[in-house]
N, C-alpha and C positions, 0 to 999 in steps of 0.2 A: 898537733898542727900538721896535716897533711904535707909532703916533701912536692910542691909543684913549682913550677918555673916561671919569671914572665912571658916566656916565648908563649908557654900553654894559655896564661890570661891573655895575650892578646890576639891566640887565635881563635879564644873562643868566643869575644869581641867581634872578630871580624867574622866569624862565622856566623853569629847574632845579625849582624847588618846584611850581610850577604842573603839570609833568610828573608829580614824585613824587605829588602830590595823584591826578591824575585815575588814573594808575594803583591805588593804594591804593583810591580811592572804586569804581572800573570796576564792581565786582560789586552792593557797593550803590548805584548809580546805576540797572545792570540792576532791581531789585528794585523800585527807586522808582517808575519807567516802566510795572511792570507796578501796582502800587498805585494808581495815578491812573486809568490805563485801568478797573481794577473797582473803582476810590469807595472805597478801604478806609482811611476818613480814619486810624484808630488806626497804622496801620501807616505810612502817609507821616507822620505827628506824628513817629513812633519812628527812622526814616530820614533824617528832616530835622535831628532834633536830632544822629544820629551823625555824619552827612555836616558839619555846621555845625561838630563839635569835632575832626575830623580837619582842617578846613580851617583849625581856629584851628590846629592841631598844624604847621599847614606852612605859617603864617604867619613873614614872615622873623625878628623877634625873637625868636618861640617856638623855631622850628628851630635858628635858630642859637646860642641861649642854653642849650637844656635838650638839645640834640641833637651839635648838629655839635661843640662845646666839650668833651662827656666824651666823644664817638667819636675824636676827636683824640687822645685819652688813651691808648688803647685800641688804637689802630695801628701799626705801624712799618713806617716806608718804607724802600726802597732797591733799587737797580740789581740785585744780586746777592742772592736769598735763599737763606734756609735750608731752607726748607718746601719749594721747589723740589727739594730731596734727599730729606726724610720728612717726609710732611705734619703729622707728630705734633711734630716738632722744636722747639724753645724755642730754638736759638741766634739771636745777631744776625745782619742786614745787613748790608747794608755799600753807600754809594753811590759806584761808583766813578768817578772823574773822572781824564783825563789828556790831555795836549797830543799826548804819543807820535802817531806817525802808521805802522800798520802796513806795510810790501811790500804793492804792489799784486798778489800772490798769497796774500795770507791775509786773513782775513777775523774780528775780531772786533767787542767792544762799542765799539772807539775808532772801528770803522766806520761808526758810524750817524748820519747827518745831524742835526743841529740838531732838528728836526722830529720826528724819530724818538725823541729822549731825554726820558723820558716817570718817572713813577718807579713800580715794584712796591708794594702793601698787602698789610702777612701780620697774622698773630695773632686777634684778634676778625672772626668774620665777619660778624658782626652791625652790624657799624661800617662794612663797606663804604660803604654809601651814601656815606659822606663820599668813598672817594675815587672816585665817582662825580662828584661834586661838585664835587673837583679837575680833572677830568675832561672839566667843561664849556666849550662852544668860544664865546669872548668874540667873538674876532674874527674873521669867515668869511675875511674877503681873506688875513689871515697866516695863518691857522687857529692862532694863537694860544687857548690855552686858561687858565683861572683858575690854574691849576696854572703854568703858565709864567710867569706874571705876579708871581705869590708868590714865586719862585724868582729873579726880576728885581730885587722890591723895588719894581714898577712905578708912578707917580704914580697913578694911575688906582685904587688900593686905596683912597686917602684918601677914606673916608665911603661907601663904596660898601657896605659890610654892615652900616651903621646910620645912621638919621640922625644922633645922639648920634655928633660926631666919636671922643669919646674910647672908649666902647663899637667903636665901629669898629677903633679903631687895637688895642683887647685882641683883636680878634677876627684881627684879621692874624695878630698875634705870635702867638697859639697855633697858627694855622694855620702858618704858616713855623718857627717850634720845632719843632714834628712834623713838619715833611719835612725840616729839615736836622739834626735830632739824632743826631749821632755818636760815638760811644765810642772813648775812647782805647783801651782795653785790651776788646776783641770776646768774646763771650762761646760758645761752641759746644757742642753738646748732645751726648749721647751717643748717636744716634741718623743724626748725619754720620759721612761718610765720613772718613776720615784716612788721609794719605798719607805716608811717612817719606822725606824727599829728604836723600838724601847730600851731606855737606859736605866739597869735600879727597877726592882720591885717595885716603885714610888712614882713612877715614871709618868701616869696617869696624872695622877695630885700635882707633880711640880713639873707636867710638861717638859720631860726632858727625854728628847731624841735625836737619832742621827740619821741624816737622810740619807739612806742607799740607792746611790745612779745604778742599775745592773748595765753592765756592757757584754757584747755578742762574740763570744768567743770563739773569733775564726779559726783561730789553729786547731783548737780540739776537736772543732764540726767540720774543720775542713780532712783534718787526720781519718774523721771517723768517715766521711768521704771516699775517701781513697780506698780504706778497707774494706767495704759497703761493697766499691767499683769490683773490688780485687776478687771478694768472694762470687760475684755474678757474674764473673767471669770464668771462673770453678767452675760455678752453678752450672750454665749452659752445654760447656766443653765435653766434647764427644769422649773424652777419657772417664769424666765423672758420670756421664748418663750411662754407659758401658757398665762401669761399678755398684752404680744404683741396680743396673739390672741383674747384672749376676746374685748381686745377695737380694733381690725379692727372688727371682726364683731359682736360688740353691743353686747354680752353676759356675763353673768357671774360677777364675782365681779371686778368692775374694780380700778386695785391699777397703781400703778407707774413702769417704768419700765426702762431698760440700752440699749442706741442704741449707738450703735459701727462704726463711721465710718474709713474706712482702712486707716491704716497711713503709708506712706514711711517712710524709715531707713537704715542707712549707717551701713555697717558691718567694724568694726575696728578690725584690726591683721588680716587679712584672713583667714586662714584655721586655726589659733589658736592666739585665742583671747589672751591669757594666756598673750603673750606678751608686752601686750600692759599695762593690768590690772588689781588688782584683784577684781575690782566692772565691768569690762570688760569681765571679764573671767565669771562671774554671768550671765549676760543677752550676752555669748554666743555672744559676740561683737555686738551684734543689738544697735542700737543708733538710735530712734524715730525723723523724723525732725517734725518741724512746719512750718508751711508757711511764707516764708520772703520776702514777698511781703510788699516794702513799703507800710504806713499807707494813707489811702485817706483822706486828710485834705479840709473839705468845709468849706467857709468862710460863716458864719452864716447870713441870710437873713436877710434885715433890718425890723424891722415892722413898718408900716403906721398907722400911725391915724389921723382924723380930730382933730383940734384945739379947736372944742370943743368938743372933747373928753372928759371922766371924770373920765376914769378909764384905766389905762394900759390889765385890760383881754376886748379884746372885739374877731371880728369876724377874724381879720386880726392873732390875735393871735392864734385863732383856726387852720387856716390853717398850721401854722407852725407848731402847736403838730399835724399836720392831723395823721402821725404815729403810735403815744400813744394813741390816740382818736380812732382811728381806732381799734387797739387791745381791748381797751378797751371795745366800743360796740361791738365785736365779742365775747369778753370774757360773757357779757349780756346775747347777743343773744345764744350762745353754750346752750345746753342740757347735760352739763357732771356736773360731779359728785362735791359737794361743794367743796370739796381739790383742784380742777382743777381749777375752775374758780377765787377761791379766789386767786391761786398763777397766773392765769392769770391777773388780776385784778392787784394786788401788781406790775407786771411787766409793764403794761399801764402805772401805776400811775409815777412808777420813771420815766420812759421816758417823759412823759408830766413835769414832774418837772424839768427834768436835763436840757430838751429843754429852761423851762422860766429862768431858771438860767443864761444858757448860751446865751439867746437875748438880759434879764438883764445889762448881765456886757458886753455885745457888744455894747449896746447902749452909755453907760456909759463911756465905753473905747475912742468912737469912735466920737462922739457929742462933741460939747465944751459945755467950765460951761456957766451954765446958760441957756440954751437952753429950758428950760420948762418954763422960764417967761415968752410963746408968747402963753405956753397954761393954759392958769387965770383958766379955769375949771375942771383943771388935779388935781386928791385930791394930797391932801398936802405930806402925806405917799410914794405914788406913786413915786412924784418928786425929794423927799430924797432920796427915792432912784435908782433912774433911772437917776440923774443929779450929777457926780461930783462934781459941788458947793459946794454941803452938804456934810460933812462930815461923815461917814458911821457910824462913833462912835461915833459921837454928836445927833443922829437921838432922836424924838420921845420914849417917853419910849411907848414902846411893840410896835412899828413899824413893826417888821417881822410879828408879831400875825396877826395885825390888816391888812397887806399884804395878810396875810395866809387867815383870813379870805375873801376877798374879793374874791378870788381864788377859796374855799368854795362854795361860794353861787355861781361864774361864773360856775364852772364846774358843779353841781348840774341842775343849771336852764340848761346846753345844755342838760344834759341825761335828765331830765324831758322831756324837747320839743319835742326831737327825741324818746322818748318812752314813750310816753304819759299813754295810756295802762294800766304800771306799774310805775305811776311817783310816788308814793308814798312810793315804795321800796328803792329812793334815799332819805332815811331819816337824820336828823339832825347826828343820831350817827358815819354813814360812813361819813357824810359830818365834822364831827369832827378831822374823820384819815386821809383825806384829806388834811386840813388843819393843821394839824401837820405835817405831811409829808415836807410839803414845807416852813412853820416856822422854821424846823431841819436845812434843804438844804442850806435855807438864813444864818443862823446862821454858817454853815459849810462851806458857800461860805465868810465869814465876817470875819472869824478865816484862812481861807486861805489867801486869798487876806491880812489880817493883817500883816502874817509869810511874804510873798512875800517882802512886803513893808520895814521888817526890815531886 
C-alpha cells in the first residue's frame, strides 16, 4: 500500500474540480474577455454572476453532495460488461477477480499487471464524470489513482472529501458500495449473446446444458488500447523513422526500432461511444481485433534412428530443428551489430530446444514401455528418458545435465562442420549456455508433465 497522505487525496479532488470548472466555464470565460475589452458592463454583470454559480456548482461539498452521491447511484461498475455486447443492454457486470495464473502462451484479463486493473462504468452516461473522478491520479510516483485507494480501503480517505470527518466517511462508503456491488444471481438481457455448452458426452440424449452469457472485457481491450496507442506513437517518432533508416541503408548508429503493422477495429456506440462506456468513451469506441483464425495444430514428426544408434541427437534430429538451425546460422552468418545477433541467437536456440522437447515427450507419449530394449546401444540417460518404463523421477542423478550435455557437444560439432572457418568461435563457454538452456527446459517439461499427472 502506497505511503500517501490526506492532504495529497484532497488535492487531487480539488484539483479534479478545478479541471471540471474551467472546462465547463472555457466558453463563457471566452465571452467575458471579449465584454471587458468593449466596456459592455451589463453583459460582464450577467457572466460573472453565471461563471460565480457554476463555480459554487464545483465547489467540493456542492459536487460531492448534490452530484457525485446520486451519479454513484446511477453506475455500475465492472471488469466484464454487457454494453460491451449491445450498447442498448440492461444486463449486469460482473468484476472478475482470480489468483489463476494463465501459460505463458495465452493471454487474458488474469494477465494484466496490478497497474493495469482499472474498473469499467456502463448505464447512465450522464454520470460518467464520476468515473472520471475515480479515475484521478493521487499519487504520480505509484501512479496510484482515487479509484485504487477506494478499492484499498486506503487510510488516506479519512476526511479527505470533507472537513466534517463523518460526512467524509458517508462519502467513501457510497463511493466503495458502488464499485464493489455484486449480485449473487447476475441478471442478462435479451440483447446478449447466449451460448449452449454441452454437459457429459450424453448431453445431446438427456438435453443437459449450460448457458454461456460471454461479457466484453473492458480491461483487457482496454490494456491492449493503451499499448496499440504506446507503440504508434514509436511508430511515427522521428527517433524511430531515423533508426529505420539507418539500418535499410547501412549507416549510422544502428539501435533497435517499433514496426507497426495496421490493425482492424470495431467501433462500439457509433457516433457516441459515451454510451456504451467509460474505458469506451476513452479510446473513442475503437476496439483493436486480433486474428481469430483457429490455431494450426501439426502432429509432430516421428524421428528415425538405426538400432544402433547411441545417442538420441543425430542427423534425423537435425532436420526436424531445420528451423532453429537455420535462424541460427543466418544469425552467424549476418554482419549486424553484437545486440542483433545475440538476440538472434537466443531466438534459434529456444526454438531448437522447444522442438527437442516436444519429439521428446511425443516419442514417449506415443511408443510403448519398453521400446528402447531393441536398442542395447542407445546410452542409458537417453532411454530414461525417452522410454516410459522409466520413471521420470526415479532417473539418474543429474540425468537432464548429462542430456544437456550431449546436446552441447551435438550442436557445437554441426556449427563447427558447416563453418569451419571459424570453428573455434563455438567455444566451451557458449557451449555451456547451451546446455543450460535445455537442462532448464527438461526440468520445466518434468515439473509440467508432474502438475498434469496430479
Amino acid at each position: 500500500m502506497p505511503d500517501i497522505s490526506t492532504a495529497q487525496v484532497r488535492a487531487a479532488i480539488l484539483g479534479f474540480l478545478q479541471s471540471q470548472y474551467e472546462k465547463k466555464a472555457e466558453a463563457d470565460l471566452k465571452k467575458l474577455a471579449k465584454a471587458e475589452e468593449a466596456g459592455d458592463k451589463a453583459k460582464i454583470a450577467s457572466l460573472q454572476t453565471a461563471l460565480s454559480a457554476l463555480k459554487a456548482k464545483y465547489g467540493l461539498d456542492a459536487w460531492l453532495e448534490q452530484v457525485a452521491v446520486r451519479f454513484a447511484a446511477q453506475l455500475k461498475f465492472g471488469s466484464h460488461i454487457s454494453k460491451g455486447i449491445h450498447s442498448s443492454s440492461q444486463g449486469d457486470n460482473v468484476i472478475f477477480q482470480t489468483d489463476f495464473e494463465l501459460p505463458a502462451s495465452l493471454a487474458g484479463s488474469q494477465s494484466l499487471r496490478k497497474a493495469e486493473k482499472k474498473l469499467d462504468a456502463t448505464r447512465n452516461a450522464t454520470a460518467l464524470p464520476l468515473a472520471a473522478f475515480f479515475d484521478t491520479i493521487v499519487d504520480e510516483a505509484s501512479q496510484s489513482t482515487l479509484l485504487d485507494l477506494l478499492l484499498q480501503d486506503h487510510p488516506a480517505l479519512k476526511g479527505a472529501f470533507a472537513d466534517d470527518r463523518e460526512r467524509s466517511d458517508r462519502y467513501r462508503q457510497v463511493f466503495q458500495t458502488a464499485l464493489q456491488a455484486q449480485t449473487d444471481t447476475p441478471a442478462s438481457d435479451e440483447r446478449n449473446k447466449q451460448i449452449l455448452w454441452p454437459l457429459g458426452d450424453d448431453a445431446i440424449k438427456t438435453d443437459r446444458y449450460i448457458t454461456l452469457i460471454p461479457l466484453h472485457p473492458a480491461l483487457l481491450t482496454h490494456s491492449f488500447y493503451q499499448k496499440v496507442k504506446q507503440v504508434k506513437k514509436q511508430h511515427f517518432g522521428e527517433e524511430n523513422a531515423q533508426a529505420q533508416e539507418n539500418r535499410r541503408e547501412g549507416k549510422g548508429s544502428q539501435t533497435a526500432y517499433t514496426e507497426f503493422s495496421p490493425l482492424a477495429y470495431v467501433k462500439l456506440g457509433g457516433g457516441n461511444s459515451r454510451n456504451v462506456s467509460w474505458l469506451t468513451k476513452l479510446q473513442n469506441g475503437k476496439n483493436y481485433l486480433l486474428p481469430s483464425l483457429p490455431p494450426q495444430y501439426e502432429r509432430p514428426k516421428q524421428l528415425h534412428f538405426s538400432r544402433k544408434s547411441n545417442s538420441f541427437f543425430n542427423n534425423g534430429l537435425r532436420y526436424l530443428c531445420r528451423s532453429g538451425y537455420k535462424i541460427l546460422t543466418n544469425a552467424v552468418k549476418a554482419k549486424k551489430n553484437k545486440k542483433d545477433t545475440r538476440l538472434l541467437r537466443e531466438q534459434a536456440l529456444e526454438m531448437i530446444v522447444r522442438q527437442i522437447v516436444v519429439v521428446s515427450e511425443h516419442l514417449r507419449e506415443t511408443q510403448p514401455a519398453g521400446w528402447t530394449d531393441d536398442y542395447r546401444d542407445l546410452n542409458a540417460n537417453h532411454k530414461h528418458w525417452l522410454d516410459r518404463k522409466y520413471p521420470l523421477s526415479d532417473g539418474p542423478d543429474g540425468w537432464q545435465e548429462k542430456i544437456a550435455d550431449d546436446f552441447g557437444k551435438w550442436l557445437q560439432d554441426l556449427l563447427r562442420k558447416d563453418f569451419q572457418s571459424i570453428k573455434h568461435d563455438f567455444d566451451e563457454i557458449e557451449c555451456a549456455q547451451w546446455c543450460k538452456t535445455l537442462a532448464d527446459a527438461l526440468k520445466a517439461a518434468q515439473r509440467r508433465n508432474k502438475r498434469r499427472a496430479a
